[in-house]
PDB file of the backbone (N, CA, C, O) and the ligand in Angstrom, with CONECT records:
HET     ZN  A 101       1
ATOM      1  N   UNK A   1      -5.735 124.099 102.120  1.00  0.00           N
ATOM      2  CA  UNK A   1      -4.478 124.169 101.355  1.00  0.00           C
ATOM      3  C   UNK A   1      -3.284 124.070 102.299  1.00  0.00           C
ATOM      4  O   UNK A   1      -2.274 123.400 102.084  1.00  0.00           O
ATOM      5  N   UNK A   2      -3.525 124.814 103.359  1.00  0.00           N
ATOM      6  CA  UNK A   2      -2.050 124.858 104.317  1.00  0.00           C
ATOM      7  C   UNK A   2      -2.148 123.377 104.785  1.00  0.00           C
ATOM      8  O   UNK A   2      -1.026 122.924 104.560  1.00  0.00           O
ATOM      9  N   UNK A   3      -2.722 122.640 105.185  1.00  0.00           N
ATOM     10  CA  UNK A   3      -3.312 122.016 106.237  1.00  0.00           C
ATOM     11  C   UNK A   3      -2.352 121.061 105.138  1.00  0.00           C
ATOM     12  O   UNK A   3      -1.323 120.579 105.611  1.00  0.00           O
ATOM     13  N   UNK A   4      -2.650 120.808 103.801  1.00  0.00           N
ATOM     14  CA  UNK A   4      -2.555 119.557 102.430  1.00  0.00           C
ATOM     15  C   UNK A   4      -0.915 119.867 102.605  1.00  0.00           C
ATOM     16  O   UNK A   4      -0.193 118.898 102.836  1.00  0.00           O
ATOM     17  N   UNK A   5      -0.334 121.160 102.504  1.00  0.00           N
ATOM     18  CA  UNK A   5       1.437 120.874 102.724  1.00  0.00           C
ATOM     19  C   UNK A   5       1.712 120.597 104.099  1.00  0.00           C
ATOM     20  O   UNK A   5       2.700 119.908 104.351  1.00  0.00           O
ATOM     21  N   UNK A   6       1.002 121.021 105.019  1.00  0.00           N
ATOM     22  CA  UNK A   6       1.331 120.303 106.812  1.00  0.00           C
ATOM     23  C   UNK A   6       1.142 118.916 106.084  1.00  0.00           C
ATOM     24  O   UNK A   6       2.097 118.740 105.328  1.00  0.00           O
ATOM     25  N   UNK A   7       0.468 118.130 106.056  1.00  0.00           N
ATOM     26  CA  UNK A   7       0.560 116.855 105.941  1.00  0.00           C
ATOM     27  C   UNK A   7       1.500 116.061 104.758  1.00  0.00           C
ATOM     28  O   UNK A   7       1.740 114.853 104.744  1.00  0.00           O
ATOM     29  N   UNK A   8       1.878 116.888 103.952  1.00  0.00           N
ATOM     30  CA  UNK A   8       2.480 116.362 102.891  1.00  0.00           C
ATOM     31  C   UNK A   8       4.511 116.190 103.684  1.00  0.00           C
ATOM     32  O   UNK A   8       5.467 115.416 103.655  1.00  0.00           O
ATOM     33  N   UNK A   9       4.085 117.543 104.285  1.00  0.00           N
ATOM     34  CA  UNK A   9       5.518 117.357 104.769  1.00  0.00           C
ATOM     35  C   UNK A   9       5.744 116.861 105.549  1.00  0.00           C
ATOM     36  O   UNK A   9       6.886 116.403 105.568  1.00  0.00           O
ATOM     37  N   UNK A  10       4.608 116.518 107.056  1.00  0.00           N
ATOM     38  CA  UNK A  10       4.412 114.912 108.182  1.00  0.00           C
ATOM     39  C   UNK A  10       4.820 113.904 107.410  1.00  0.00           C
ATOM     40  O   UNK A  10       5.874 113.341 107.706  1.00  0.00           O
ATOM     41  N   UNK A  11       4.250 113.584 106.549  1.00  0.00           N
ATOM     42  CA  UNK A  11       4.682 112.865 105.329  1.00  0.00           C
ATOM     43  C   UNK A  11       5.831 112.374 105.139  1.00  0.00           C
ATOM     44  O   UNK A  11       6.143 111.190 105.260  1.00  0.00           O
ATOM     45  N   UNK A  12       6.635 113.427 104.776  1.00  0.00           N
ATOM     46  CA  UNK A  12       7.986 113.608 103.892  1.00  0.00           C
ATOM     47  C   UNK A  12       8.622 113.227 105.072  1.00  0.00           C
ATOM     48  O   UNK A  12       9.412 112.285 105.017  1.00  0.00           O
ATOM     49  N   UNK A  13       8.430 113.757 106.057  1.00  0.00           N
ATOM     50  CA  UNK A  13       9.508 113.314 107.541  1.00  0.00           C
ATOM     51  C   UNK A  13       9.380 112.347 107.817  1.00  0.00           C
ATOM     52  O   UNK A  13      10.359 111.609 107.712  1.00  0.00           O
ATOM     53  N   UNK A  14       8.025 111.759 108.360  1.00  0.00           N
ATOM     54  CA  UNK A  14       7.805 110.379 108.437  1.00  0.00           C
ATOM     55  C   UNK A  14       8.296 108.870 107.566  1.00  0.00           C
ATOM     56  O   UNK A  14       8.636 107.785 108.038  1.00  0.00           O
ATOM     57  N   UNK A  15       8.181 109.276 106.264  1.00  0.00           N
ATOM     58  CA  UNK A  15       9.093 108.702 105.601  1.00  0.00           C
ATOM     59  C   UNK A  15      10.312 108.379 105.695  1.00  0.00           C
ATOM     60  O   UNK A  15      10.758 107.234 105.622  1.00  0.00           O
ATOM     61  N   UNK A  16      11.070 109.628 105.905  1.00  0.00           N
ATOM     62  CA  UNK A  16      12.558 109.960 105.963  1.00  0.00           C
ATOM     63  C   UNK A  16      13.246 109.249 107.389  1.00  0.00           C
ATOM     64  O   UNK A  16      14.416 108.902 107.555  1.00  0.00           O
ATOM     65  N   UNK A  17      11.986 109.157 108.432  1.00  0.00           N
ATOM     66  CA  UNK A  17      12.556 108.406 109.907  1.00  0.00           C
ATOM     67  C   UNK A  17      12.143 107.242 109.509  1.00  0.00           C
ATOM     68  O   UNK A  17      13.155 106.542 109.462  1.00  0.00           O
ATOM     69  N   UNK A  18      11.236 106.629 109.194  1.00  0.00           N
ATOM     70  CA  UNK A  18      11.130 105.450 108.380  1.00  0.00           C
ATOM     71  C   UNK A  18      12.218 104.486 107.495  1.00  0.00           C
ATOM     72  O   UNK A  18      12.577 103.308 107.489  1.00  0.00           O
ATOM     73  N   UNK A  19      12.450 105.477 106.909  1.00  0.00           N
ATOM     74  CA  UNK A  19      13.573 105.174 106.004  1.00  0.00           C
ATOM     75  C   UNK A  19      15.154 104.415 106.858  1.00  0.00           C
ATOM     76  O   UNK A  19      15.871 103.460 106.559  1.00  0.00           O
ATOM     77  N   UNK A  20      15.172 105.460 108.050  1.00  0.00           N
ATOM     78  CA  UNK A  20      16.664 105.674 108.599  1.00  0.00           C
ATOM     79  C   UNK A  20      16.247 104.560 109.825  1.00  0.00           C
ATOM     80  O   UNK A  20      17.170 104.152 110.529  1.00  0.00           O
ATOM     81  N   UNK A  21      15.068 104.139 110.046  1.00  0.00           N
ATOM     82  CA  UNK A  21      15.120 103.169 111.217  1.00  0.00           C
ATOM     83  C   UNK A  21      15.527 101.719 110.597  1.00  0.00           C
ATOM     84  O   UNK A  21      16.168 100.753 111.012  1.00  0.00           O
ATOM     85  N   UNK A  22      14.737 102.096 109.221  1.00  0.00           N
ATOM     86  CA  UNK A  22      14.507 100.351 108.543  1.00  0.00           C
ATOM     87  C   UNK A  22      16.589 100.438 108.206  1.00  0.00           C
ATOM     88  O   UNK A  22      17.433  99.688 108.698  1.00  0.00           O
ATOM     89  N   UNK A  23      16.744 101.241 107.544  1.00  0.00           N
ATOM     90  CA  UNK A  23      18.425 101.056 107.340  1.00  0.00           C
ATOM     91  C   UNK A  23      19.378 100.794 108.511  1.00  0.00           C
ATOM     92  O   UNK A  23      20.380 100.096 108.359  1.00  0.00           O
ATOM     93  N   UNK A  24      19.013 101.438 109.840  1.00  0.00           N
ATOM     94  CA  UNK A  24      19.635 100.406 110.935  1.00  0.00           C
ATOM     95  C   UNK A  24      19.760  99.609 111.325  1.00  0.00           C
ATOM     96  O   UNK A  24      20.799  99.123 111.772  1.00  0.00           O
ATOM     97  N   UNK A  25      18.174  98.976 111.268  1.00  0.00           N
ATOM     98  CA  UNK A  25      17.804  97.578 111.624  1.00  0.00           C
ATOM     99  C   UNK A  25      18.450  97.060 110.397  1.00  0.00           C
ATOM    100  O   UNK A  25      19.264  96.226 110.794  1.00  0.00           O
ATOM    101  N   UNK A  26      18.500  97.140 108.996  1.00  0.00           N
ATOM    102  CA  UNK A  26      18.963  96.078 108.144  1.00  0.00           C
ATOM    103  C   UNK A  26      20.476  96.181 108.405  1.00  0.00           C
ATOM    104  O   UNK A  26      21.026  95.084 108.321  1.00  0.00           O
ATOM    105  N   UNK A  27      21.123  96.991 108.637  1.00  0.00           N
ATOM    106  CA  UNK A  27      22.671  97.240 109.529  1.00  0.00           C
ATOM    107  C   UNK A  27      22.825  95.944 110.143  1.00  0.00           C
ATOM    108  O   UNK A  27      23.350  94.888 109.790  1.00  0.00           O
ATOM    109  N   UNK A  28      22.100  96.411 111.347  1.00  0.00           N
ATOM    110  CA  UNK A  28      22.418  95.656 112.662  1.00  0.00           C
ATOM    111  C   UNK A  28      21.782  93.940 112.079  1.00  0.00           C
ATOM    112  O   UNK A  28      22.559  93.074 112.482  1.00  0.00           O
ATOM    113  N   UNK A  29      20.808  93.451 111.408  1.00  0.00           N
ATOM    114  CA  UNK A  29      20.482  92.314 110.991  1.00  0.00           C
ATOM    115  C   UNK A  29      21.442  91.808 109.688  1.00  0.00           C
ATOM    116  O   UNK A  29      21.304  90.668 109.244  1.00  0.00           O
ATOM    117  N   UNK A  30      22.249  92.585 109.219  1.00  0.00           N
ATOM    118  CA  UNK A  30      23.280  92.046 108.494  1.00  0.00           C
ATOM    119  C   UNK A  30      24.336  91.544 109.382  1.00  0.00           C
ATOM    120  O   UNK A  30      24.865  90.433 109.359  1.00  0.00           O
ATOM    121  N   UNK A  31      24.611  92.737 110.330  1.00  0.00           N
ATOM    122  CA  UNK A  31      26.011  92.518 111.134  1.00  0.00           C
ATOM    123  C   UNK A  31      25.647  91.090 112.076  1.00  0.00           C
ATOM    124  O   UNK A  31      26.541  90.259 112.239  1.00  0.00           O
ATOM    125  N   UNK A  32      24.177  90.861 112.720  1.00  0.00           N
ATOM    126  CA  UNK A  32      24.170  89.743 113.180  1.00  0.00           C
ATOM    127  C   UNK A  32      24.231  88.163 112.272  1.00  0.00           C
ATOM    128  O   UNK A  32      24.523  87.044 112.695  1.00  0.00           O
ATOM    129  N   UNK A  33      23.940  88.487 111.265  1.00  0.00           N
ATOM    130  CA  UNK A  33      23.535  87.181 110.372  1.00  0.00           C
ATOM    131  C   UNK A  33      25.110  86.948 109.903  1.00  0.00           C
ATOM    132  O   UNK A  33      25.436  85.796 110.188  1.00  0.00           O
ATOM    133  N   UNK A  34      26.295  87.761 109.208  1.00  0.00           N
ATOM    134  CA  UNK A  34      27.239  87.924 108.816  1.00  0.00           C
ATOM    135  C   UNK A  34      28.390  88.580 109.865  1.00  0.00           C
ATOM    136  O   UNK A  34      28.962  89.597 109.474  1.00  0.00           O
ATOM    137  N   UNK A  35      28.788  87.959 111.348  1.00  0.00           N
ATOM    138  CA  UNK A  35      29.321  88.187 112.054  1.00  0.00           C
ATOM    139  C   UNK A  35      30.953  88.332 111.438  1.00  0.00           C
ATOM    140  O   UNK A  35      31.874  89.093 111.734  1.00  0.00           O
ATOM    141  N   UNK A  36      30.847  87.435 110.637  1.00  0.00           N
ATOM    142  CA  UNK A  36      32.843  86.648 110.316  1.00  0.00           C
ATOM    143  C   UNK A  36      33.461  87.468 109.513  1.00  0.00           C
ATOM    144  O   UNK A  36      34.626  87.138 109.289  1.00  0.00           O
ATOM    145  N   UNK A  37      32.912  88.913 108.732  1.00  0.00           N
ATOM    146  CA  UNK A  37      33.447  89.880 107.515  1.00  0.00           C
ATOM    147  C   UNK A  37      33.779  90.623 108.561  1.00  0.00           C
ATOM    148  O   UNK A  37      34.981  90.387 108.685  1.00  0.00           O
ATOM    149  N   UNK A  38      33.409  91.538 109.577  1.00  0.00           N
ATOM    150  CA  UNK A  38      33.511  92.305 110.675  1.00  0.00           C
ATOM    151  C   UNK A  38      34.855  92.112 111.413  1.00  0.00           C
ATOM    152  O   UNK A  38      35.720  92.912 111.767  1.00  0.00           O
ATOM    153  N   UNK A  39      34.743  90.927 111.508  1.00  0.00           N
ATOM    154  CA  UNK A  39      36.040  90.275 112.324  1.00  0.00           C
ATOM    155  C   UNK A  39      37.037  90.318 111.502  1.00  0.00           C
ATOM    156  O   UNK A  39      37.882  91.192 111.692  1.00  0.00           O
ATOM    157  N   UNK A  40      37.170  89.522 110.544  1.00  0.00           N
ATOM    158  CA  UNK A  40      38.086  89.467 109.559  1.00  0.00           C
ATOM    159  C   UNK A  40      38.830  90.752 109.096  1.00  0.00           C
ATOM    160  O   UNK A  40      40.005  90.626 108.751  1.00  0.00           O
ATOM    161  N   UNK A  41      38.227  92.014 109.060  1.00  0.00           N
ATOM    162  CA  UNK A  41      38.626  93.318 108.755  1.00  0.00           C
ATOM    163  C   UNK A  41      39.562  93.959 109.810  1.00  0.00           C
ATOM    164  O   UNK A  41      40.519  94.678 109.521  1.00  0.00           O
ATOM    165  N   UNK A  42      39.051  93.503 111.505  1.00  0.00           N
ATOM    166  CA  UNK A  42      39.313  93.765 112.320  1.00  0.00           C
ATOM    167  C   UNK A  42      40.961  92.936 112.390  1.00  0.00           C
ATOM    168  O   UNK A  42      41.934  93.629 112.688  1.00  0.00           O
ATOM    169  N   UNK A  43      41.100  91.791 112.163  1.00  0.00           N
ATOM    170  CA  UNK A  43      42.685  91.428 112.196  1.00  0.00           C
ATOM    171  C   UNK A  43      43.706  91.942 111.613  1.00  0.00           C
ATOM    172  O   UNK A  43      43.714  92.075 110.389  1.00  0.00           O
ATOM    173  N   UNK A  44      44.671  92.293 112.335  1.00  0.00           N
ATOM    174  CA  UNK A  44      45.787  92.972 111.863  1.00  0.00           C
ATOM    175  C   UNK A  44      46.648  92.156 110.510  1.00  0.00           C
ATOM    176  O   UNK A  44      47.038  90.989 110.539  1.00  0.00           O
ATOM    177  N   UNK A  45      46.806  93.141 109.346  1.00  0.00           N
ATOM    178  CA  UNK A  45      47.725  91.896 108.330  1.00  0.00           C
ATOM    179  C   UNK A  45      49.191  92.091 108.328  1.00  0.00           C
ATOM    180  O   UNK A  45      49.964  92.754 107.635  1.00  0.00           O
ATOM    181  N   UNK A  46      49.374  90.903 109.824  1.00  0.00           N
ATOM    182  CA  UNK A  46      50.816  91.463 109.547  1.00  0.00           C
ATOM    183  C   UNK A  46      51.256  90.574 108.718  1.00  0.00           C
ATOM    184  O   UNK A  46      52.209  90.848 107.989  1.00  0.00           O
ATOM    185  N   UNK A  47      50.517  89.097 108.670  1.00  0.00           N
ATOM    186  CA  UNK A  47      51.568  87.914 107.645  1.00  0.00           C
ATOM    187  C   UNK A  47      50.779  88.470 106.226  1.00  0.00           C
ATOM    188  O   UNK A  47      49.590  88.788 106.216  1.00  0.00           O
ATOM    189  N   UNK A  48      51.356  88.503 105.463  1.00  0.00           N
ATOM    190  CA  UNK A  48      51.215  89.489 104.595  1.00  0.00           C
ATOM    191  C   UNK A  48      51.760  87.604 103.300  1.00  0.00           C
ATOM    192  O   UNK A  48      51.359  87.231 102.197  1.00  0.00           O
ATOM    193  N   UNK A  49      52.529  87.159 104.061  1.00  0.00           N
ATOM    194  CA  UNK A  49      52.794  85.884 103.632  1.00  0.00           C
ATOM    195  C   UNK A  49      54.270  85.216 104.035  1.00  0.00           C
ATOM    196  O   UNK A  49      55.259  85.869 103.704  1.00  0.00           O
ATOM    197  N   UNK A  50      54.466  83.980 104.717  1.00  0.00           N
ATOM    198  CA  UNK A  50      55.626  83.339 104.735  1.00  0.00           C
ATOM    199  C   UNK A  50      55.536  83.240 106.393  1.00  0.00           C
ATOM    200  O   UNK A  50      54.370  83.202 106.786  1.00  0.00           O
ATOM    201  N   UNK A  51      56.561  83.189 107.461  1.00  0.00           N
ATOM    202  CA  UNK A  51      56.313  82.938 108.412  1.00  0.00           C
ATOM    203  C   UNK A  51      57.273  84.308 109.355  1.00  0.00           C
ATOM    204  O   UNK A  51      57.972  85.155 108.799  1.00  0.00           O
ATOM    205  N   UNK A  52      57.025  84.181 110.983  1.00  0.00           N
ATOM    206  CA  UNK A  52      57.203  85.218 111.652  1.00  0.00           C
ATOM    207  C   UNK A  52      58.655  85.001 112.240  1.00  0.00           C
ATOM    208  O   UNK A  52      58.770  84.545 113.378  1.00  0.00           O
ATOM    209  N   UNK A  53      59.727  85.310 111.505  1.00  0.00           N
ATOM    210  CA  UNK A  53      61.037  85.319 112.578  1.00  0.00           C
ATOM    211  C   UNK A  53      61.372  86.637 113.141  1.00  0.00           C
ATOM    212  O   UNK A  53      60.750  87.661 112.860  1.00  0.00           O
ATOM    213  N   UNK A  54      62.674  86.563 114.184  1.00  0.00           N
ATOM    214  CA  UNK A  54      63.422  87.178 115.290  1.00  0.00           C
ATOM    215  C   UNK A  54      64.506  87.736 114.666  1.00  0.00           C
ATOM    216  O   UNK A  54      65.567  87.131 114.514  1.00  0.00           O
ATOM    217  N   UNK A  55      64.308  88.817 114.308  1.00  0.00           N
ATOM    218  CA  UNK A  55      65.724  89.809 114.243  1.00  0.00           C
ATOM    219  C   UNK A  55      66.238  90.000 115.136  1.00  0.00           C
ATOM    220  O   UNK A  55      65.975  90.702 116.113  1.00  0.00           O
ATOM    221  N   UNK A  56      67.942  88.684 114.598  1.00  0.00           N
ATOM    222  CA  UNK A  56      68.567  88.972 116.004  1.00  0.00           C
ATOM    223  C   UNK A  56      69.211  90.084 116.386  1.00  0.00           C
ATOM    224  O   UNK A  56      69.482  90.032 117.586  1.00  0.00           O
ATOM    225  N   UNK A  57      69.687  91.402 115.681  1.00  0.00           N
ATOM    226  CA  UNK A  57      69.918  92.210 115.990  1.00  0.00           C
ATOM    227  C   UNK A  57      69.420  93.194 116.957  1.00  0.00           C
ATOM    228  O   UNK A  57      70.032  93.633 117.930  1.00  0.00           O
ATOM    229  N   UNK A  58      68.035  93.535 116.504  1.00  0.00           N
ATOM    230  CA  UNK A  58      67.051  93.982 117.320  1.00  0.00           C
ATOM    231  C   UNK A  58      65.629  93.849 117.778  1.00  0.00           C
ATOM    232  O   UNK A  58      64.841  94.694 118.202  1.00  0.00           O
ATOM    233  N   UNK A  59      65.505  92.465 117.564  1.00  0.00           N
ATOM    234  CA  UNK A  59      64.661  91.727 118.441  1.00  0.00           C
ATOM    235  C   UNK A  59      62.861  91.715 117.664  1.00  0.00           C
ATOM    236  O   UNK A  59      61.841  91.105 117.984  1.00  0.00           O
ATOM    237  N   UNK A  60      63.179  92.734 116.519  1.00  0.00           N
ATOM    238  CA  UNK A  60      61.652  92.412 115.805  1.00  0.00           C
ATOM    239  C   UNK A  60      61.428  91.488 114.828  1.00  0.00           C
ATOM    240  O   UNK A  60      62.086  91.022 113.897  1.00  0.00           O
ATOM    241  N   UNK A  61      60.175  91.319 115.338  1.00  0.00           N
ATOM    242  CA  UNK A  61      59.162  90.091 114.341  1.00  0.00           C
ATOM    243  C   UNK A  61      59.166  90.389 113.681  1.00  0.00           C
ATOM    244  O   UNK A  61      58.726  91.538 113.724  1.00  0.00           O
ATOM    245  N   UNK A  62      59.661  89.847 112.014  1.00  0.00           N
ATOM    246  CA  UNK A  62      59.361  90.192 110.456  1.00  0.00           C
ATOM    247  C   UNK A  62      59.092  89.265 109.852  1.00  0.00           C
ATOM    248  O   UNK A  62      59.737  88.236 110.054  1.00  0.00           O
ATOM    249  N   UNK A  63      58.180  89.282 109.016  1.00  0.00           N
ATOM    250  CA  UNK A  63      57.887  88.025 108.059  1.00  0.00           C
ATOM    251  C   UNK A  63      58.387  87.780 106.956  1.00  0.00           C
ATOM    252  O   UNK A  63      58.246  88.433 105.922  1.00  0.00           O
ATOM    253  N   UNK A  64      59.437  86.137 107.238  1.00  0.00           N
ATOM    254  CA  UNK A  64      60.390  86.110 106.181  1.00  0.00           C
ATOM    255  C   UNK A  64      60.020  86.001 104.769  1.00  0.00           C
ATOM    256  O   UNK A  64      61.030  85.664 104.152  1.00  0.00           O
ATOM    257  N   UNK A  65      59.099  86.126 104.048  1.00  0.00           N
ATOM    258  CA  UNK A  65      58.864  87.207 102.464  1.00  0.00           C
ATOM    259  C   UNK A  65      59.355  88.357 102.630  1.00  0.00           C
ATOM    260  O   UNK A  65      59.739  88.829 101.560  1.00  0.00           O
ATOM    261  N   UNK A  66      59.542  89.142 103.670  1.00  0.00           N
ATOM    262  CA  UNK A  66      59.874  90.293 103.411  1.00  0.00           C
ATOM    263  C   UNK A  66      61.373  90.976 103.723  1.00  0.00           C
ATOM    264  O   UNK A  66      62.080  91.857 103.234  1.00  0.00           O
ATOM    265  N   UNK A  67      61.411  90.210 104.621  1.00  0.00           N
ATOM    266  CA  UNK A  67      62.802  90.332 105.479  1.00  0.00           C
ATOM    267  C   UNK A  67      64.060  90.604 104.821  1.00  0.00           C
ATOM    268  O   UNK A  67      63.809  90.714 103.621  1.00  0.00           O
ATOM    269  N   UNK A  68      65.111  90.741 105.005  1.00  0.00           N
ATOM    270  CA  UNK A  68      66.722  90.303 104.727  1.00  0.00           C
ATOM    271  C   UNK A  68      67.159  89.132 105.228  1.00  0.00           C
ATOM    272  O   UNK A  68      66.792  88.677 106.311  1.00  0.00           O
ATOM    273  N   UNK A  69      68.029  88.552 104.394  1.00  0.00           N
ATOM    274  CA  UNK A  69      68.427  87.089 105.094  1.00  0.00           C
ATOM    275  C   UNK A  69      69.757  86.843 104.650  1.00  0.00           C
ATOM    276  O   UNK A  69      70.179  87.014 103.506  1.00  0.00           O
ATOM    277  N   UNK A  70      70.468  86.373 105.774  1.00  0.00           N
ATOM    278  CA  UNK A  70      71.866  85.681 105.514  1.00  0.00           C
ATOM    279  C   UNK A  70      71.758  84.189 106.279  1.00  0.00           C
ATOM    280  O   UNK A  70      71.268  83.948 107.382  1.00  0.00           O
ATOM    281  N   UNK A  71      72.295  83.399 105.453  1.00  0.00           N
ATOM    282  CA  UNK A  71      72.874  82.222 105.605  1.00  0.00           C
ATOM    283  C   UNK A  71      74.020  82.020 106.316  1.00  0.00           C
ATOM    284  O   UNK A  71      75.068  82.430 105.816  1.00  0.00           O
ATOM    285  N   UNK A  72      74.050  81.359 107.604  1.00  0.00           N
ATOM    286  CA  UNK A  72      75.206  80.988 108.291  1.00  0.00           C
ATOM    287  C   UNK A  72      75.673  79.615 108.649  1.00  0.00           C
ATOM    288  O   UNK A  72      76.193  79.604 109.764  1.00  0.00           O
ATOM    289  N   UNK A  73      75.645  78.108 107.877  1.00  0.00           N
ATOM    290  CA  UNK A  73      75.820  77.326 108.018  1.00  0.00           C
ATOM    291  C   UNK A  73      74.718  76.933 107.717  1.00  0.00           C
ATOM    292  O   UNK A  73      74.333  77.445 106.665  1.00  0.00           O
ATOM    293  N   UNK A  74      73.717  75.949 108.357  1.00  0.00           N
ATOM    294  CA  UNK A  74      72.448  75.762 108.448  1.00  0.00           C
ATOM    295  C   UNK A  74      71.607  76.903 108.700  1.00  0.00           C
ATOM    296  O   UNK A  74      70.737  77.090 107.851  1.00  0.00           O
ATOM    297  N   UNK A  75      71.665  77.802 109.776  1.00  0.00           N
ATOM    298  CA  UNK A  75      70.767  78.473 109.781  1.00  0.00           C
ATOM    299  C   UNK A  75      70.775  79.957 109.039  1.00  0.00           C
ATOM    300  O   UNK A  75      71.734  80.598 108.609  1.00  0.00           O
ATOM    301  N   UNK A  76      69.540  80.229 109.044  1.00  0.00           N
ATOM    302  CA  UNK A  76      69.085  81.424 108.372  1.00  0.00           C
ATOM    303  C   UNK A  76      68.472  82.334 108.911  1.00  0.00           C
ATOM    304  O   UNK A  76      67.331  82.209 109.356  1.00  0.00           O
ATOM    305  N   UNK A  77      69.377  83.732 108.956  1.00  0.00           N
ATOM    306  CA  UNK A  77      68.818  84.856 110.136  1.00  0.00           C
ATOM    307  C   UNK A  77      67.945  85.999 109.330  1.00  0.00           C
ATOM    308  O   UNK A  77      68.702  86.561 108.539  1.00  0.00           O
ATOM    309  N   UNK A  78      66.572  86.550 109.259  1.00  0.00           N
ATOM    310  CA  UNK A  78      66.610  87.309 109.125  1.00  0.00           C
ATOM    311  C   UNK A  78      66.065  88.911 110.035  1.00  0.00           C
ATOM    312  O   UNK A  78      65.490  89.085 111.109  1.00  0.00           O
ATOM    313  N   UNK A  79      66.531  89.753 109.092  1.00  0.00           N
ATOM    314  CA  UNK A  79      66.688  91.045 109.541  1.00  0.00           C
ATOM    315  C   UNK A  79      65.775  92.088 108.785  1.00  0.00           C
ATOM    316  O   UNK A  79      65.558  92.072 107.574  1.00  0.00           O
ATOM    317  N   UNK A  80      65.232  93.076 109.777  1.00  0.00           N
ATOM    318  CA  UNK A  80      64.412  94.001 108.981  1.00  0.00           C
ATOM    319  C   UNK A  80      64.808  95.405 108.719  1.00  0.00           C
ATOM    320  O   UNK A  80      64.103  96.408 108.826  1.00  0.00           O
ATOM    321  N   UNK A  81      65.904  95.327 108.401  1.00  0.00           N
ATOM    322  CA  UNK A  81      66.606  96.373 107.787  1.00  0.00           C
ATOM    323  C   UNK A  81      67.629  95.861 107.004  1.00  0.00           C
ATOM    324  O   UNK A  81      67.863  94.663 106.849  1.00  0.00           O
ATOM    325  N   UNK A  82      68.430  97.085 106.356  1.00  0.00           N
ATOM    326  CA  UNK A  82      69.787  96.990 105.986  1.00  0.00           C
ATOM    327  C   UNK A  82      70.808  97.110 107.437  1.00  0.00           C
ATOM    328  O   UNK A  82      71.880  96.583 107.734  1.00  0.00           O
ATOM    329  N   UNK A  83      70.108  97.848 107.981  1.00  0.00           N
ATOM    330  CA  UNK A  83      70.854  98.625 109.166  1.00  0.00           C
ATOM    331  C   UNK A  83      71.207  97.323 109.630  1.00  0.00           C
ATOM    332  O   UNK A  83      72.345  96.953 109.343  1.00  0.00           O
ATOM    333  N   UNK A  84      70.267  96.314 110.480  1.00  0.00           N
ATOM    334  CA  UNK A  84      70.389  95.440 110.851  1.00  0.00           C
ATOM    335  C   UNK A  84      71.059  94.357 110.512  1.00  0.00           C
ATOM    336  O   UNK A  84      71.825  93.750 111.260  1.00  0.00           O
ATOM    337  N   UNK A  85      70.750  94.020 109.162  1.00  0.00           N
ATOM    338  CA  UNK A  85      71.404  93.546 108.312  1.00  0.00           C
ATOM    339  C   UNK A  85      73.257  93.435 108.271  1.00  0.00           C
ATOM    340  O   UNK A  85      74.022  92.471 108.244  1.00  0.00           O
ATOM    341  N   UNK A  86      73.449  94.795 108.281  1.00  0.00           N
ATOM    342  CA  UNK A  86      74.933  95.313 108.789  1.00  0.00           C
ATOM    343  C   UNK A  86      75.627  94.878 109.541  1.00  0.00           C
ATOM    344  O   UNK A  86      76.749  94.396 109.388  1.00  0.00           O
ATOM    345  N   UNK A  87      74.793  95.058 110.759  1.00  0.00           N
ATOM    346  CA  UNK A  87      75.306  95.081 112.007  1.00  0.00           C
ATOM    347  C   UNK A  87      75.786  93.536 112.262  1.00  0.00           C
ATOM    348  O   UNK A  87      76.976  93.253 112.403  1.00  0.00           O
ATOM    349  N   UNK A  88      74.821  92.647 112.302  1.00  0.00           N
ATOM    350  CA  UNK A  88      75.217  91.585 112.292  1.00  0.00           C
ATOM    351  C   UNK A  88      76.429  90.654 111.192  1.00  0.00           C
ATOM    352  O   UNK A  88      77.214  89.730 111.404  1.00  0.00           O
ATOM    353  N   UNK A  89      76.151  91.276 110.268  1.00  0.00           N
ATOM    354  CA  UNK A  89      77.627  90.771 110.001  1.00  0.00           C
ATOM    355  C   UNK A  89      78.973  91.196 109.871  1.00  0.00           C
ATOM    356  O   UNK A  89      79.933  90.587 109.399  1.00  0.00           O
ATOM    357  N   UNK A  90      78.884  92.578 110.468  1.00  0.00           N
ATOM    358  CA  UNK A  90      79.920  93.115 111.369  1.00  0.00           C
ATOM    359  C   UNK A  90      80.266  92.338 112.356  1.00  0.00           C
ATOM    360  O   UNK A  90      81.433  91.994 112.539  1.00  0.00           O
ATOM    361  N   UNK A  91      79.142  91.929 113.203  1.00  0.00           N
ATOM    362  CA  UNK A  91      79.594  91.842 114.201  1.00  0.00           C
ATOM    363  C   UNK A  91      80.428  90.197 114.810  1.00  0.00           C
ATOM    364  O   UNK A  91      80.923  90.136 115.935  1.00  0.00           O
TER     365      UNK A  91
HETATM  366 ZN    ZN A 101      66.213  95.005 113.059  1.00  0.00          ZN2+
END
């Protein structure tokens, strides 16, 4: 009788490391077969959409969907603030 739950529960463990080896390996054989989802997660979203200009005020990259923008003849500045925004046409 003791001997039938010793083995039932070798068993139960054996299984259970069984279980947790085969789920690594199918891990690691997904992550090799499907390299490009991994990566893809890993890139930063900064274009979020539209393209990357120079706030000339203070010098950061914003992507103009999101930005502030004034018109000065032909060209078009934008800014990633109001603050910024301000300043420059104060100035
Ligand atoms: Zn700015």
């Amino acid at each position: 009788m003791l001997r039938a739950i010793l083995y039932s529960i070798v068993a139960v463990l054996a299984i259970s490391m069984l279980r947790s080896v085969i789920g690594i390996l199918a891990k690691s054989f997904h992550d090799f077969v499907n390299p490009a989802p991994a990566q893809e997660r890993r890139r930063p979203s900064v274009e979020a959409g539209g393209e990357l200009k120079r706030d000339p005020v203070c010098g950061t990259f914003i992507s103009t969907s999101t930005a502030l923008q004034k018109k000065v003849g032909k060209e078009v500045y934008y800014f990633c603030s109001r603050e910024c925004f301000e300043k420059f046409r104060r100035a």
